[in-house]
Backbone of each chain as ProteinMPNN parsed JSONL, in Angstrom:
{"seq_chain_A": "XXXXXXXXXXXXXXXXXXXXXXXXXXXXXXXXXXXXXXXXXXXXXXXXXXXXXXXXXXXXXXXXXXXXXXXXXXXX", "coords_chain_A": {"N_chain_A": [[66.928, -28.153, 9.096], [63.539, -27.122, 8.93], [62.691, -23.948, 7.472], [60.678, -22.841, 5.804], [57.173, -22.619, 6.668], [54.256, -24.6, 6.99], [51.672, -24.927, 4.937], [49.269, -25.258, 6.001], [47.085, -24.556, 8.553], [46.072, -25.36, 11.179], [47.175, -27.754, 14.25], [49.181, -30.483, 13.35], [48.849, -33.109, 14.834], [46.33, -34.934, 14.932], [44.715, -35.463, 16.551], [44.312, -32.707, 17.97], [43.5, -31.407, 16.188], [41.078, -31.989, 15.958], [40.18, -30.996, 18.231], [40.129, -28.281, 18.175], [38.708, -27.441, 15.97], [36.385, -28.286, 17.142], [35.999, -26.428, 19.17], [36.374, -24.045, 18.208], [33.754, -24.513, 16.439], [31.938, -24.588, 18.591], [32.378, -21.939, 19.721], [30.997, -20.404, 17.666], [28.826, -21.285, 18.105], [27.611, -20.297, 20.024], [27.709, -17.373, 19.616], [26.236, -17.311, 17.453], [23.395, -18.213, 18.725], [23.309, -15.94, 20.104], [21.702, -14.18, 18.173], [19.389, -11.519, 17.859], [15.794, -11.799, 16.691], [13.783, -10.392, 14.121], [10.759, -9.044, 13.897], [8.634, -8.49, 11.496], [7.036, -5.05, 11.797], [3.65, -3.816, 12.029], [2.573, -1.989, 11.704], [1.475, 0.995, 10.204], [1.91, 1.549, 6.176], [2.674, 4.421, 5.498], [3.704, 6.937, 7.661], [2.605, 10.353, 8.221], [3.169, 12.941, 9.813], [3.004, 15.64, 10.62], [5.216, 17.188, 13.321], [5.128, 20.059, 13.742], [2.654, 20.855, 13.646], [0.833, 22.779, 15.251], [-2.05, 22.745, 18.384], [-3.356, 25.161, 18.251], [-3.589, 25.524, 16.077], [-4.895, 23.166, 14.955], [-7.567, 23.717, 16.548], [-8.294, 26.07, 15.453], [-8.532, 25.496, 12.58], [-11.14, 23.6, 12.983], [-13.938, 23.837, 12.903], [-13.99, 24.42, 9.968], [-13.369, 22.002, 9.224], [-15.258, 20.241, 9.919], [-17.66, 20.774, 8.211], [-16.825, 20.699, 5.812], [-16.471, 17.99, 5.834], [-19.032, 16.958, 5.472], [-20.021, 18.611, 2.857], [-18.467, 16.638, 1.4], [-19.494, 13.919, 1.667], [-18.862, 11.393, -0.143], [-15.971, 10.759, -0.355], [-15.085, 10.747, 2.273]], "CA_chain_A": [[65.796, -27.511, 9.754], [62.753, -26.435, 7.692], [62.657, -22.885, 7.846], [59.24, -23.002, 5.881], [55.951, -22.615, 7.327], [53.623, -25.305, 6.472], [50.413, -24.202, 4.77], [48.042, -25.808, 7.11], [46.878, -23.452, 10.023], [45.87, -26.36, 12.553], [48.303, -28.699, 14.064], [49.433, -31.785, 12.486], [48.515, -33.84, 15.573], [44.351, -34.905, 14.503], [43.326, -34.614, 17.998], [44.534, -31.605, 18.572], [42.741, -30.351, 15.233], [39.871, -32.449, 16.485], [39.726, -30.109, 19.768], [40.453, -26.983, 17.959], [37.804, -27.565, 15.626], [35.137, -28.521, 18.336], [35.858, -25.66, 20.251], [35.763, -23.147, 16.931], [32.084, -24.59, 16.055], [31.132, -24.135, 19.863], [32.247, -20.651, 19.934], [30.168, -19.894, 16.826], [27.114, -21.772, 17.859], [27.092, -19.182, 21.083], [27.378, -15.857, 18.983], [24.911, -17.239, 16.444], [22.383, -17.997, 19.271], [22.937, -14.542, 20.639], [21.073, -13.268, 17.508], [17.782, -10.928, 17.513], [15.246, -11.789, 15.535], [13.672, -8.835, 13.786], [9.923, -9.517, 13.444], [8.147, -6.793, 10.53], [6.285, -4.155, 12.42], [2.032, -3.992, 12.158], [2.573, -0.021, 11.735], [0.764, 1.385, 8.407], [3.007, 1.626, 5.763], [3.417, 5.519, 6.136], [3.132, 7.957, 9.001], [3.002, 11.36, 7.598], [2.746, 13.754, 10.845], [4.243, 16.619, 11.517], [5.268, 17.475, 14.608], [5.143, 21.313, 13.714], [1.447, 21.29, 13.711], [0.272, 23.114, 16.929], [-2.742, 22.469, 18.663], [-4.093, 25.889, 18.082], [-4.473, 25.725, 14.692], [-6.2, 22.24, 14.726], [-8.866, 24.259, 16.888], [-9.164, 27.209, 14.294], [-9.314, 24.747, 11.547], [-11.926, 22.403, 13.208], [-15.303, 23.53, 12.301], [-14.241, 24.218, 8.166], [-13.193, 20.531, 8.509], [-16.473, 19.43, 9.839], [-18.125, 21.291, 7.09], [-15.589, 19.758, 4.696], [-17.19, 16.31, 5.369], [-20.731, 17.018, 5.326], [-20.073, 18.374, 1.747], [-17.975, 15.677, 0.338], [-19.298, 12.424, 1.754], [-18.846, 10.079, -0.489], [-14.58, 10.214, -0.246], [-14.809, 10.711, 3.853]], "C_chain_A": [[64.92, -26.857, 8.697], [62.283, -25.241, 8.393], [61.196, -22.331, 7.525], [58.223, -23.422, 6.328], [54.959, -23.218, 6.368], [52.481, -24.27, 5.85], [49.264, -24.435, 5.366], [47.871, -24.801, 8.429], [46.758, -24.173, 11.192], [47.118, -27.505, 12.638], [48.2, -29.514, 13.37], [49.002, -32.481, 13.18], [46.667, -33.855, 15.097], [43.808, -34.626, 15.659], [43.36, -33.963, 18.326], [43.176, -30.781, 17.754], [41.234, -30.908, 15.608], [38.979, -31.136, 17.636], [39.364, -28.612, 19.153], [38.962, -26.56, 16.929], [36.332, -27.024, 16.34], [35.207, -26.806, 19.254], [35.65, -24.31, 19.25], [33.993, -23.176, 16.308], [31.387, -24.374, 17.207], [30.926, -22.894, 19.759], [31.301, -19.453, 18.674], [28.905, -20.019, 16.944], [26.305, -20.771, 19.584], [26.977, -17.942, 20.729], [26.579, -16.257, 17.96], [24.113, -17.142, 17.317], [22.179, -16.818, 19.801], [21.905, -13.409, 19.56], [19.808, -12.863, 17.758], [17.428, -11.068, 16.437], [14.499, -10.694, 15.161], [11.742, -9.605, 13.293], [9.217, -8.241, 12.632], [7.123, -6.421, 11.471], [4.617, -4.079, 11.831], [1.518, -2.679, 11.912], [1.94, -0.318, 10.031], [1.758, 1.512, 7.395], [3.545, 3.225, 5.379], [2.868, 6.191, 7.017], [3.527, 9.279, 8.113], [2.115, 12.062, 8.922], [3.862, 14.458, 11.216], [4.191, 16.756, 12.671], [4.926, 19.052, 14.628], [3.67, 22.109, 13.737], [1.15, 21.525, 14.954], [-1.934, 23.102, 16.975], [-4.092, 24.038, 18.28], [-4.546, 26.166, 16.743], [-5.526, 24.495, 14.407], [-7.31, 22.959, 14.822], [-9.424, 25.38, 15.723], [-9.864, 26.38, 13.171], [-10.79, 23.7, 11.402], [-13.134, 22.504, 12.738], [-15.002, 23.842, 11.077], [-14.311, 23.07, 8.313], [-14.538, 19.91, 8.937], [-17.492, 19.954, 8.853], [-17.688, 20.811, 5.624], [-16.331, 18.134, 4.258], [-18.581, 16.101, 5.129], [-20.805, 17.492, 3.808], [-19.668, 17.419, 0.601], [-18.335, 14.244, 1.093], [-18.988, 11.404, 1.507], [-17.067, 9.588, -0.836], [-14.397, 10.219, 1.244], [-16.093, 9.599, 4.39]], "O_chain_A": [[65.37, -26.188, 7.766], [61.693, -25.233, 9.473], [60.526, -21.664, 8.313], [58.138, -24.64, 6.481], [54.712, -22.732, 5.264], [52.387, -23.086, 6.172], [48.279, -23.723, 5.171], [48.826, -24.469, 9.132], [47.268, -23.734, 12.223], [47.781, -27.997, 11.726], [47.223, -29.558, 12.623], [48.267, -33.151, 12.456], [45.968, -32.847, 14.991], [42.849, -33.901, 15.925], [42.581, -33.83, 19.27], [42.31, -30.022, 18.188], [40.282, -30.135, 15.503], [37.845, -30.67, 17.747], [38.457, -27.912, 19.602], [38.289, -25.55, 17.137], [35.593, -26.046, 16.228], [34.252, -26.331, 19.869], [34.739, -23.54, 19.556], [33.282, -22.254, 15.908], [30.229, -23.977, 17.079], [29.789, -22.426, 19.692], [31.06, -18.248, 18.76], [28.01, -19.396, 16.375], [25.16, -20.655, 20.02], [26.206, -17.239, 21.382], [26.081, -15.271, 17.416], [23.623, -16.013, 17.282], [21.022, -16.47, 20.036], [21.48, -12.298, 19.877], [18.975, -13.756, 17.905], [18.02, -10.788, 15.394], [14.536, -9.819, 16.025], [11.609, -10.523, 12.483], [9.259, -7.109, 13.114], [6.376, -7.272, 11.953], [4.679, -4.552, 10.696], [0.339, -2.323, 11.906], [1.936, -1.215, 9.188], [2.839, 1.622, 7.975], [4.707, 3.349, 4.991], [1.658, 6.138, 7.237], [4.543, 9.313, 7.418], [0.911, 11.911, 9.13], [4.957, 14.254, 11.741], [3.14, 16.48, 13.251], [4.367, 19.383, 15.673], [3.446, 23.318, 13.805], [1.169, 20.62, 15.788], [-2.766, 23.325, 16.095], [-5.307, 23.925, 18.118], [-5.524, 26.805, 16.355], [-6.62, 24.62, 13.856], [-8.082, 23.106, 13.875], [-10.56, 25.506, 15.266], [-11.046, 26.38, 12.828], [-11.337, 23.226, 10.406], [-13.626, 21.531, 12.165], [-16.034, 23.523, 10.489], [-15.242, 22.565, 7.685], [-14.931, 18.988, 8.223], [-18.415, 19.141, 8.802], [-18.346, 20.655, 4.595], [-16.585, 17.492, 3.239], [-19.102, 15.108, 4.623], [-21.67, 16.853, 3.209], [-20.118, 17.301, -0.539], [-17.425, 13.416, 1.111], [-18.783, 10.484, 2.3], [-16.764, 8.516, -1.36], [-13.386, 9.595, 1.569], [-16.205, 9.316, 5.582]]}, "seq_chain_B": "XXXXXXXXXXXXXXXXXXXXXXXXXXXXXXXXXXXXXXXXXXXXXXXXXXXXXXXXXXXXXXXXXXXXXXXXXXXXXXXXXXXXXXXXXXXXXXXXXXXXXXXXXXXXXXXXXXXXXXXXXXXXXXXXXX", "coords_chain_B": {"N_chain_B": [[-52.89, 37.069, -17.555], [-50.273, 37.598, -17.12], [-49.666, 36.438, -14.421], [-50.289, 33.968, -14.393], [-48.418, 33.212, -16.192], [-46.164, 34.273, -14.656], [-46.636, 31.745, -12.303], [-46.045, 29.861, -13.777], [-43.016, 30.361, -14.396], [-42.136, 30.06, -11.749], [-42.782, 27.368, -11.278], [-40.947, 26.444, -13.157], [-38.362, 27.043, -11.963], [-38.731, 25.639, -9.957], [-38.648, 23.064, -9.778], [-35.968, 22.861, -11.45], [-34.273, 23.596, -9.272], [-35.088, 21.391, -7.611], [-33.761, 19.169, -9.181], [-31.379, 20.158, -8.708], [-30.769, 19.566, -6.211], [-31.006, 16.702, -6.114], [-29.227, 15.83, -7.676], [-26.728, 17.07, -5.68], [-27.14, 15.528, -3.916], [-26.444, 12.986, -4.473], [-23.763, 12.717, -4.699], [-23.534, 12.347, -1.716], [-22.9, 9.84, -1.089], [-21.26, 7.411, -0.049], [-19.23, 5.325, -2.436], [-19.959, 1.893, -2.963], [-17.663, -0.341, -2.63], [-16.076, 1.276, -1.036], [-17.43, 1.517, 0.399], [-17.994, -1.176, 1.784], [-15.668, -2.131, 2.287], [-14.48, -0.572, 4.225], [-16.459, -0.911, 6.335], [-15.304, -3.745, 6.461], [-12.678, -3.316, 7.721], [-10.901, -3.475, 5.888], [-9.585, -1.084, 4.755], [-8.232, 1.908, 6.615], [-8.6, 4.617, 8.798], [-5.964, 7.171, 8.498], [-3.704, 8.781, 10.574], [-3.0, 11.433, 9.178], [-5.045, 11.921, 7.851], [-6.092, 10.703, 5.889], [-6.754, 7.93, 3.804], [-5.821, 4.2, 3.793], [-4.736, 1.278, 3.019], [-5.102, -1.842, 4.979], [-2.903, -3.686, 6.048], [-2.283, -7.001, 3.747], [-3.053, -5.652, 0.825], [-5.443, -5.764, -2.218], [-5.217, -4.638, -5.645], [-6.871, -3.354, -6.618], [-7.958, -2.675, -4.515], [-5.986, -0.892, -3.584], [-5.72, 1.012, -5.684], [-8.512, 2.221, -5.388], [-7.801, 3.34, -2.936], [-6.168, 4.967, -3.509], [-7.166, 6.657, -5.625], [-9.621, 8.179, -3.28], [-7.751, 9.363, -1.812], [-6.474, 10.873, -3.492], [-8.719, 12.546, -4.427], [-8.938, 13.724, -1.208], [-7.008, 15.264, -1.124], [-6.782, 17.197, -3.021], [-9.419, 18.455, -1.837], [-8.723, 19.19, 0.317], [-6.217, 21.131, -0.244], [-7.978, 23.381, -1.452], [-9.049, 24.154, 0.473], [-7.385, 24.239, 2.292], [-5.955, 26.977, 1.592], [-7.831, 28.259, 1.496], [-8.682, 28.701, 4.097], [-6.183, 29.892, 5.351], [-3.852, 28.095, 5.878], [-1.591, 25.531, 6.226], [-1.448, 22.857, 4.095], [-0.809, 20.042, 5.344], [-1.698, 20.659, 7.845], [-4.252, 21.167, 7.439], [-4.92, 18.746, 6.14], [-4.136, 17.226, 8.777], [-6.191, 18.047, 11.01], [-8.516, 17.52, 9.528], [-8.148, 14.77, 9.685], [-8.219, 14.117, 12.778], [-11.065, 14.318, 12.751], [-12.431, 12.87, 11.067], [-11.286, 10.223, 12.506], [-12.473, 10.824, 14.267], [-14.958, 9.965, 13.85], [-15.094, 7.833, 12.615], [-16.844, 4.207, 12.348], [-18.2, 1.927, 14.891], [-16.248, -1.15, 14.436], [-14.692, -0.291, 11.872], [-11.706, 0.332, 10.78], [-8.767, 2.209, 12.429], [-5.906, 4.604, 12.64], [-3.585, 4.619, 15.48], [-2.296, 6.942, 18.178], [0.266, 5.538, 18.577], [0.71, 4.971, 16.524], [-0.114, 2.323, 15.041], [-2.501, 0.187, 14.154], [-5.919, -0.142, 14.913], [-8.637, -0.964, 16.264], [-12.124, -0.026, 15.751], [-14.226, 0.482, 18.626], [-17.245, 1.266, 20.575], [-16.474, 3.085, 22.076], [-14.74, 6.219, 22.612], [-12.025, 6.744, 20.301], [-8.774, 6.164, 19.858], [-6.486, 9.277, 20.021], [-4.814, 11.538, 18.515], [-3.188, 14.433, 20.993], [-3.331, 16.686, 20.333], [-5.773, 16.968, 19.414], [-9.556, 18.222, 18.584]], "CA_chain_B": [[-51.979, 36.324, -18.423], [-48.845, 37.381, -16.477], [-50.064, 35.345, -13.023], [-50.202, 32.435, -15.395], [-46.241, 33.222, -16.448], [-45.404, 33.957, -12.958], [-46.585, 31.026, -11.99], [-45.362, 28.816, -14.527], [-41.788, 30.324, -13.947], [-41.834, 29.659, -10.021], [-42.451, 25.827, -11.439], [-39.711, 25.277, -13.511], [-37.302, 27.466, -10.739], [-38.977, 24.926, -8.5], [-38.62, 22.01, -10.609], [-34.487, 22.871, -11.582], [-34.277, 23.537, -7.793], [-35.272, 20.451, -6.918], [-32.855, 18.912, -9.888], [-30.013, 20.556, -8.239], [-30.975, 19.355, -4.733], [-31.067, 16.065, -5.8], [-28.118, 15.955, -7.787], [-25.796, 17.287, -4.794], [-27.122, 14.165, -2.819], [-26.238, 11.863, -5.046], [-22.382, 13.184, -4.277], [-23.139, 12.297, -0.538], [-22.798, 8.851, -0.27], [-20.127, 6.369, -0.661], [-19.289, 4.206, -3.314], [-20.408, 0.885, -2.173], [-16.819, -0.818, -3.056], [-15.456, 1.859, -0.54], [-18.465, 1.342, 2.054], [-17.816, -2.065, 2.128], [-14.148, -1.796, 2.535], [-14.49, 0.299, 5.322], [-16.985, -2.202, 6.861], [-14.705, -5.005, 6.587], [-11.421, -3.553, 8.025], [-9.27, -3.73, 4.901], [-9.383, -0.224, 4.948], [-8.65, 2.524, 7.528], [-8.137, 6.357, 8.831], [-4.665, 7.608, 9.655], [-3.828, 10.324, 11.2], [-2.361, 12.277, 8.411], [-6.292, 12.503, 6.877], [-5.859, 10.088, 4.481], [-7.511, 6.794, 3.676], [-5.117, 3.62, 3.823], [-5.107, -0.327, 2.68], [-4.705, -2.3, 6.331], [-3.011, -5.053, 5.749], [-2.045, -6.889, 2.737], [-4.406, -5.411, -0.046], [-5.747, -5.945, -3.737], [-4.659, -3.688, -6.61], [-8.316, -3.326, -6.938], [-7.894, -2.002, -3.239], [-5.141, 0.114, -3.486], [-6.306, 2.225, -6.795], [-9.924, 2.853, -4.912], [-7.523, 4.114, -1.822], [-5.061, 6.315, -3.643], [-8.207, 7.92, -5.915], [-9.949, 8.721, -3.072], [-7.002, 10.31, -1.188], [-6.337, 12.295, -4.449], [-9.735, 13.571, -4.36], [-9.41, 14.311, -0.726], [-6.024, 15.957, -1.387], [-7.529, 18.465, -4.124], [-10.106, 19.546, -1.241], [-7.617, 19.814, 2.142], [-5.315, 21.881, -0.684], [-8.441, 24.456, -1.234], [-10.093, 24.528, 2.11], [-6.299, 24.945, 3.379], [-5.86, 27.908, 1.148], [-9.116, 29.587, 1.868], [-8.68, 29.001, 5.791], [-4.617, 30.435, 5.195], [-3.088, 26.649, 6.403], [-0.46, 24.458, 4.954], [-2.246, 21.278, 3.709], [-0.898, 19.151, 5.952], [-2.352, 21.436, 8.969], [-5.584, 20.908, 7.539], [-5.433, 17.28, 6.805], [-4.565, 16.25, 9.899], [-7.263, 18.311, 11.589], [-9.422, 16.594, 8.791], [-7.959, 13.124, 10.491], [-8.809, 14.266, 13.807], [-12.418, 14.329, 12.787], [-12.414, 11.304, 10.783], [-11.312, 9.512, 13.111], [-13.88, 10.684, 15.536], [-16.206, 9.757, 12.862], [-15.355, 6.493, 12.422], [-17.999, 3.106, 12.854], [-17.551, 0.521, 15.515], [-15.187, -2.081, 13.796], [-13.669, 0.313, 11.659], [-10.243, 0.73, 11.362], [-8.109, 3.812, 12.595], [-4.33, 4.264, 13.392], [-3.925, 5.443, 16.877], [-0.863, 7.921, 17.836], [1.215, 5.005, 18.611], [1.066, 4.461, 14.406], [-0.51, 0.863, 15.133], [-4.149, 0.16, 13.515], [-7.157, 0.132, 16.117], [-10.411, -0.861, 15.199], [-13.236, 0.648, 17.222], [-15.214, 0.05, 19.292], [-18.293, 2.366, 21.059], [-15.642, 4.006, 23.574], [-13.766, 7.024, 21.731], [-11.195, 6.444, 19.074], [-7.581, 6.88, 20.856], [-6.369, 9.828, 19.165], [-3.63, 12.7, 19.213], [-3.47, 14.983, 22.479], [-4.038, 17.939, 19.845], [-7.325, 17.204, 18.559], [-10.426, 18.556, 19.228]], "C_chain_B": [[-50.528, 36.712, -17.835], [-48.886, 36.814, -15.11], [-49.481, 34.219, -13.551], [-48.337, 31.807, -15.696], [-45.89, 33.485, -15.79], [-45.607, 32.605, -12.728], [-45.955, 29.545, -12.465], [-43.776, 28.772, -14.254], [-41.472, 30.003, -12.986], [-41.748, 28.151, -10.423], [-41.07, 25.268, -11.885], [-38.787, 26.105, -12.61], [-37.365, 26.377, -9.749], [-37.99, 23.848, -9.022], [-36.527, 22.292, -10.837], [-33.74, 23.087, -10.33], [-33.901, 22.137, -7.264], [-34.249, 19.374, -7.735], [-31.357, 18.567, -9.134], [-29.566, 19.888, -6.763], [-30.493, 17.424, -4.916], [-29.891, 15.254, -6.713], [-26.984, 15.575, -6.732], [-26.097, 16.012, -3.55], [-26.851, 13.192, -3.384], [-24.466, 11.73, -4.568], [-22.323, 12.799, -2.544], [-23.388, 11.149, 0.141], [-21.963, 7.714, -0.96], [-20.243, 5.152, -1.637], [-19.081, 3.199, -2.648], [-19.407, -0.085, -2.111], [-16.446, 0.111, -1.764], [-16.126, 1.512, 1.072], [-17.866, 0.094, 2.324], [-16.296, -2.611, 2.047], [-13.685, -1.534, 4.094], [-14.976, -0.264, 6.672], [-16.251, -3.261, 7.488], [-12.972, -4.005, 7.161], [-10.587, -3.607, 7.339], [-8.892, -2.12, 4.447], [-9.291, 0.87, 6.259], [-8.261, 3.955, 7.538], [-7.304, 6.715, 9.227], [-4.825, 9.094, 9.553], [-3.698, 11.512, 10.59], [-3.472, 12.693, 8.033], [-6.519, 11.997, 5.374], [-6.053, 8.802, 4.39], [-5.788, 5.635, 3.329], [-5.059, 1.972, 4.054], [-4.249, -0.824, 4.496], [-4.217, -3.799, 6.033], [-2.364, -5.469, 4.263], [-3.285, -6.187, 1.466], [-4.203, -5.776, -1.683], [-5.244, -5.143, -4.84], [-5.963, -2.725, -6.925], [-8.228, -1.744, -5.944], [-7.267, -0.791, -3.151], [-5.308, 1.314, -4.716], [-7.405, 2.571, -6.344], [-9.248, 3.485, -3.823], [-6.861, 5.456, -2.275], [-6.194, 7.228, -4.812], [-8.717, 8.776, -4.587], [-9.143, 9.863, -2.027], [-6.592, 11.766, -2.332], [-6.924, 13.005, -4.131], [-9.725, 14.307, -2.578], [-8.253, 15.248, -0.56], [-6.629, 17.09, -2.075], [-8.316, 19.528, -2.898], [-9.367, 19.626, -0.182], [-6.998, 21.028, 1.096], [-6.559, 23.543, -0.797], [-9.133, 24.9, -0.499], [-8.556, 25.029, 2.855], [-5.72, 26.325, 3.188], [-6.946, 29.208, 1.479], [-8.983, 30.017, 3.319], [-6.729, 29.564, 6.145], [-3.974, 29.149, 6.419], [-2.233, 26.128, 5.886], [-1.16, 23.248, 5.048], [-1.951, 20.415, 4.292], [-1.411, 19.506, 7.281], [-4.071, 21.113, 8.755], [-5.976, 19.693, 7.18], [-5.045, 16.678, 7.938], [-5.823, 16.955, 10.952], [-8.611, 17.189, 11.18], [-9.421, 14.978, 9.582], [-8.092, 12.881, 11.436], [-10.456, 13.937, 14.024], [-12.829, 13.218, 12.519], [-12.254, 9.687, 11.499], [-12.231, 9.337, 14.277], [-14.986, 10.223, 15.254], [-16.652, 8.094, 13.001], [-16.192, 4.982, 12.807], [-17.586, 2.753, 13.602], [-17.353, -0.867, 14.514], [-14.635, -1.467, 12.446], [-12.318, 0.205, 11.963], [-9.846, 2.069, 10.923], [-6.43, 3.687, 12.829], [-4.176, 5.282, 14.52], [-2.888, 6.475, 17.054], [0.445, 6.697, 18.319], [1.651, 4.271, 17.066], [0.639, 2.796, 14.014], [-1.87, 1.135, 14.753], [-4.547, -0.755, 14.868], [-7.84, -0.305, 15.153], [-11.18, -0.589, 16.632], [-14.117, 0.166, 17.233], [-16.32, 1.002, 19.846], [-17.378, 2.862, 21.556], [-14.787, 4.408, 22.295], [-12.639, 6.279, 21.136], [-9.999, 7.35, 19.961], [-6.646, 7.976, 19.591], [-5.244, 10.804, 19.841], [-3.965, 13.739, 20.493], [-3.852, 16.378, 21.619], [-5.327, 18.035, 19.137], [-7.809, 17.561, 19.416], [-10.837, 17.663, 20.43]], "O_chain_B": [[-49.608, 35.977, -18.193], [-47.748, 36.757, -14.645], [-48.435, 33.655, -13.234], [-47.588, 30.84, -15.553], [-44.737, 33.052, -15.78], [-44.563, 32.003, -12.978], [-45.564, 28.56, -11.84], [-43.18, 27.731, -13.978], [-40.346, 29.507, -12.983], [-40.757, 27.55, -10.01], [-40.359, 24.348, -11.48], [-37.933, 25.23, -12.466], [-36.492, 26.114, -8.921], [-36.793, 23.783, -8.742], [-35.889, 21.602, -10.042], [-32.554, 22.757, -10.319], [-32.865, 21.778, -6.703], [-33.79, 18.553, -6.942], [-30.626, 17.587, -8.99], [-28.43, 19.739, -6.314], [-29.799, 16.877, -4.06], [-29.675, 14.074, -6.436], [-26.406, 14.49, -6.654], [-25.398, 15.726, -2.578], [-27.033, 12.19, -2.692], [-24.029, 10.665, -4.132], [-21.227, 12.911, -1.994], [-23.827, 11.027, 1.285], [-22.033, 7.28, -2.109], [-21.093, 4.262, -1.631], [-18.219, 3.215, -1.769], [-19.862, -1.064, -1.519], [-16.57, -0.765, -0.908], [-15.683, 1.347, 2.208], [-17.055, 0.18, 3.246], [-16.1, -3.751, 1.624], [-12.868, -2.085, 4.831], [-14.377, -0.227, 7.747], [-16.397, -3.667, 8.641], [-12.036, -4.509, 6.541], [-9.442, -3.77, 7.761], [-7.873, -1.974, 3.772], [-10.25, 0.785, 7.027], [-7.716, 4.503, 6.58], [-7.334, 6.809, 10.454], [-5.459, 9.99, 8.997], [-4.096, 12.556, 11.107], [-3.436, 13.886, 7.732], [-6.883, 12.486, 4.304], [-5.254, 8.273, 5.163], [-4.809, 6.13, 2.771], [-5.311, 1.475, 5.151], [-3.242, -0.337, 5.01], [-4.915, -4.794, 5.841], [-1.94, -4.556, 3.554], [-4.462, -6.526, 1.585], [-3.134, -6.003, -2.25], [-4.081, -5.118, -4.437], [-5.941, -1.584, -7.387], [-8.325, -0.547, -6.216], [-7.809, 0.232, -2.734], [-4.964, 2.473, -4.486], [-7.675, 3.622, -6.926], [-9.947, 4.417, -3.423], [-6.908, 6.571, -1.756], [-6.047, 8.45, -4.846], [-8.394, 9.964, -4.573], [-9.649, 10.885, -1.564], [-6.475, 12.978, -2.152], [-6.521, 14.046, -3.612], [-10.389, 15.336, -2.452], [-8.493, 16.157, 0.234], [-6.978, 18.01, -1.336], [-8.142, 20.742, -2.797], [-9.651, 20.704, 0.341], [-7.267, 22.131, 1.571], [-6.168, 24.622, -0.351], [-9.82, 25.912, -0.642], [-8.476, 25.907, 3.715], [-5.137, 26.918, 4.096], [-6.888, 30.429, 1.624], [-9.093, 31.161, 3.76], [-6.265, 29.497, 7.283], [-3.723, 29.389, 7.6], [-2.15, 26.399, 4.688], [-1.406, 22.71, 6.128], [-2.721, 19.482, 4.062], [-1.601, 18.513, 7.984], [-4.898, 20.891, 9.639], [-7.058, 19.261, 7.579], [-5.551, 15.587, 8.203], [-6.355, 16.143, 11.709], [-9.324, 16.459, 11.868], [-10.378, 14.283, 9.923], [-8.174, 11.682, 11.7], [-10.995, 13.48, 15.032], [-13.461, 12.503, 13.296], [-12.748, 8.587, 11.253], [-12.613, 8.377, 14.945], [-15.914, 10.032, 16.04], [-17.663, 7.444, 13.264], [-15.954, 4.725, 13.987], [-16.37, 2.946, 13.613], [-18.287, -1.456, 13.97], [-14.011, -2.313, 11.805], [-11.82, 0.033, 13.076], [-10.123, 2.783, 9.959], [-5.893, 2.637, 13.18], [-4.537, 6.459, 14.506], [-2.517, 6.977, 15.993], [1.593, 7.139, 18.373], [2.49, 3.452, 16.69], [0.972, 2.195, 12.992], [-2.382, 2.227, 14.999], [-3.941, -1.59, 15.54], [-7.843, -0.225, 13.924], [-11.004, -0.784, 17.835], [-14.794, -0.434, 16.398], [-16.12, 2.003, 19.158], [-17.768, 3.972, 21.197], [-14.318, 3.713, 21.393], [-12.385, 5.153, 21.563], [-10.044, 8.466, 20.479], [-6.24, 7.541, 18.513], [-4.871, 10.913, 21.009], [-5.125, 13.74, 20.908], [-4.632, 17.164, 22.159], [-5.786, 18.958, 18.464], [-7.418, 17.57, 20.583], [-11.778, 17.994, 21.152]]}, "name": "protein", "num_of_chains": 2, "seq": "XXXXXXXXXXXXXXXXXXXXXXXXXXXXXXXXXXXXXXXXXXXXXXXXXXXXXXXXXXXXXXXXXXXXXXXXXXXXXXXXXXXXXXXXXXXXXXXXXXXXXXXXXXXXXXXXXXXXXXXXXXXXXXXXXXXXXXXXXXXXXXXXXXXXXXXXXXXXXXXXXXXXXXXXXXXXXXXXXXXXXXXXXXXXXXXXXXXXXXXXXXXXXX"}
């Protein structure tokens, strides 16, 4: 009796390994198709916004900044 | 003989006046590389208050965007100091405006962080702007 274990993982029978096969490349070709594709985003390449800015200071700040652009036109 | 030298001095006061006047307008209008940038969409205004290549851009492109954000960095930092702000408080106010500013077919980035280009009907903008 051979007490050693072949080194082959699939049976010895071919049609078995035939089946075992077939049914190993099926079950791969259903978790590959399950993949998301990832398409790159259209966003700017940074957002710099705080959230900590409150609305009441926009308003204080609002007429320097329109004063702001009327002196520097030619970078705004 | 002192009419004469009054009057002569009121000239050149006028005259270095008018120097100065026409000077400070020379400072108030865009370099024509930037205008026509701006024009075409390969540039636009985000929200932060800060000029930004849309798209893939040039090298050309991207050194005329990040000067003029320097320069407008330098002035948010002493307009935010004089008005007691933190510089990013007063550029995005600044980007509030800018964006209200902006031409039809301009580009802007809206608050969903996606680039807009405008049209006559307001520029979709944060719920804290003016």
């Amino acid at each position: 009796m051979n007490l050693m274990h072949s080194n082959r993982d699939f049976p010895a029978n071919p049609l078995i390994g035939k089946a075992w096969f077939t049914t190993c490349a099926m079950a791969s070709a259903a978790l590959l198709s399950g993949c998301v594709t990832v398409n790159a985003p259209s966003k700017p390449i940074v957002i710099q916004l705080d959230i900590n800015i409150t609305q009441q200071v926009v308003y204080r700040l609002s007429a320097d900044a329109g004063k702001t652009i009327d002196t520097n036109k030619d970078i705004f | 003989m002192a009419i004469r030298s009054s009057i002569v001095a009121g000239i050149v006061v006028f005259g270095a006046m008018s120097g100065l006047v026409a000077a400070s307008a020379v400072a108030q209008t865009r370099d024509p590389a930037y205008a026509q940038a701006r024009a075409a969409g390969k540039v636009g205004e985000e929200m932060s208050g800060y000029l930004a290549v849309v798209g893939t851009g040039t090298p050309a492109l991207e050194k005329m965007v990040e000067d003029i954000n320097i320069r407008r960095k330098a002035v948010y930092a002493e307009r935010a100091q004089a008005q007691h702000a933190t510089v990013e408080e007063y550029a995005f106010t600044m980007g509030c405006h800018l964006i209200a500013n902006t031409a039809p077919g301009e580009k802007y980035q809206g608050p969903d962080g996606d680039w807009h280009t405008r049209d006559s009907s307001p520029p979709l903008r944060d719920s804290r702007c003016p």
